[in-house]
C-alpha positions in Angstrom: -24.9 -56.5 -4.9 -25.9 -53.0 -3.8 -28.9 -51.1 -5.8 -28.4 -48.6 -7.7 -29.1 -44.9 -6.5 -32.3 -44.2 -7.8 -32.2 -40.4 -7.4 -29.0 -38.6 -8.8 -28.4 -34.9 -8.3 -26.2 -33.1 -10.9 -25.3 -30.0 -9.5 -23.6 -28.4 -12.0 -26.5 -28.7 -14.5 -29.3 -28.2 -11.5 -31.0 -31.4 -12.7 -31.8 -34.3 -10.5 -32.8 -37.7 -12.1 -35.0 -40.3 -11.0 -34.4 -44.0 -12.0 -32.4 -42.0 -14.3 -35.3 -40.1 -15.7 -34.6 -36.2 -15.2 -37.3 -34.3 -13.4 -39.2 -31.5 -14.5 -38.5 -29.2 -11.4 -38.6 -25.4 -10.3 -36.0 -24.2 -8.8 -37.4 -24.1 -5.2 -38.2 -27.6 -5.8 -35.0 -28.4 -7.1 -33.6 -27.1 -3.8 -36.4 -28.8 -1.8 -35.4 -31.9 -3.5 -31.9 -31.8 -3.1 -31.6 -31.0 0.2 -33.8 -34.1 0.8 -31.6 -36.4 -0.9 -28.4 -34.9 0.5 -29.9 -35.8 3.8 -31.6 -38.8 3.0 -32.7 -41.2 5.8 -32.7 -38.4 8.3 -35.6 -35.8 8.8 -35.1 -32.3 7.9 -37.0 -29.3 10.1 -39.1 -27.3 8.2 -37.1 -24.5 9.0 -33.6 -26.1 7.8 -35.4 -26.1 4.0 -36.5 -22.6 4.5 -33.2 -21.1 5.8 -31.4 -23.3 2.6 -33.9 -23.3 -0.1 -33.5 -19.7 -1.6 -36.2 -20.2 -4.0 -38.5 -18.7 -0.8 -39.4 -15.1 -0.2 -41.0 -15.7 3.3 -40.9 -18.1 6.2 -44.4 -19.3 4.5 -45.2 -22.9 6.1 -47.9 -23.2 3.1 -45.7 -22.9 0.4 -43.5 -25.2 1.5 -46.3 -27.9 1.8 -47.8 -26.9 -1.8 -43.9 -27.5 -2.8 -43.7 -30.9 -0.8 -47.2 -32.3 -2.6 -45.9 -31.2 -6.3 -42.9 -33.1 -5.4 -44.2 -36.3 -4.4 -46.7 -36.4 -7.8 -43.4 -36.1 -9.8 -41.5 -38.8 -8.0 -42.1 -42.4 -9.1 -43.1 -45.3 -7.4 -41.6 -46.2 -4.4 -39.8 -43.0 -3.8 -41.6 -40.9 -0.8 -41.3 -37.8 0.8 -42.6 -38.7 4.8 -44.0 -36.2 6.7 -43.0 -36.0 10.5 -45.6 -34.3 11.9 -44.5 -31.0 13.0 -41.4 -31.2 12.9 -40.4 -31.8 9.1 -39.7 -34.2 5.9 -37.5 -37.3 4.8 -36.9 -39.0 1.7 -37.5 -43.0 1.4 -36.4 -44.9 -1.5 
């Protein structure tokens, strides 16, 4: 028996869930986030989240790492955000 999904996006509402738990997100990292999930298993460059997440008003590398670390204190157990080193994130669950 396959597991269930244990992060949902609902697009229309801008929400995505955790083990079915909405998270408390701002926008940029609700576009962080999603783009992560839509992409899940594979890396994403840095510069693929800046060009898609909107939320940013520069190319500002720092930003995006102060939005990576909120995100990965609001996602449970078991559900990381890797870092490839200089090149750019993927989502594990």
């Amino acid at each position: 028996k396959e597991e269930p999904e244990r992060l949902r996006i609902e697009a229309d509402k801008e929400i995505i869930f955790a083990d079915a738990k909405p998270l408390d997100l701002t926008p940029a990292e609700y576009q962080v986030l999603g783009l992560l999930i839509k992409q899940k298993g594979f890396t994403v460059s840095k510069e693929q989240i800046l060009h898609t997440a909107h939320s940013f008003s520069t190319d500002n590398d720092n930003s995006l790492a102060v939005i990576i670390a909120r995100l990965r204190k609001k996602l449970p157990e078991g559900i990381e955000i890797k870092t490839a080193r200089g090149v750019g994130y993927k989502i594990l669950s």
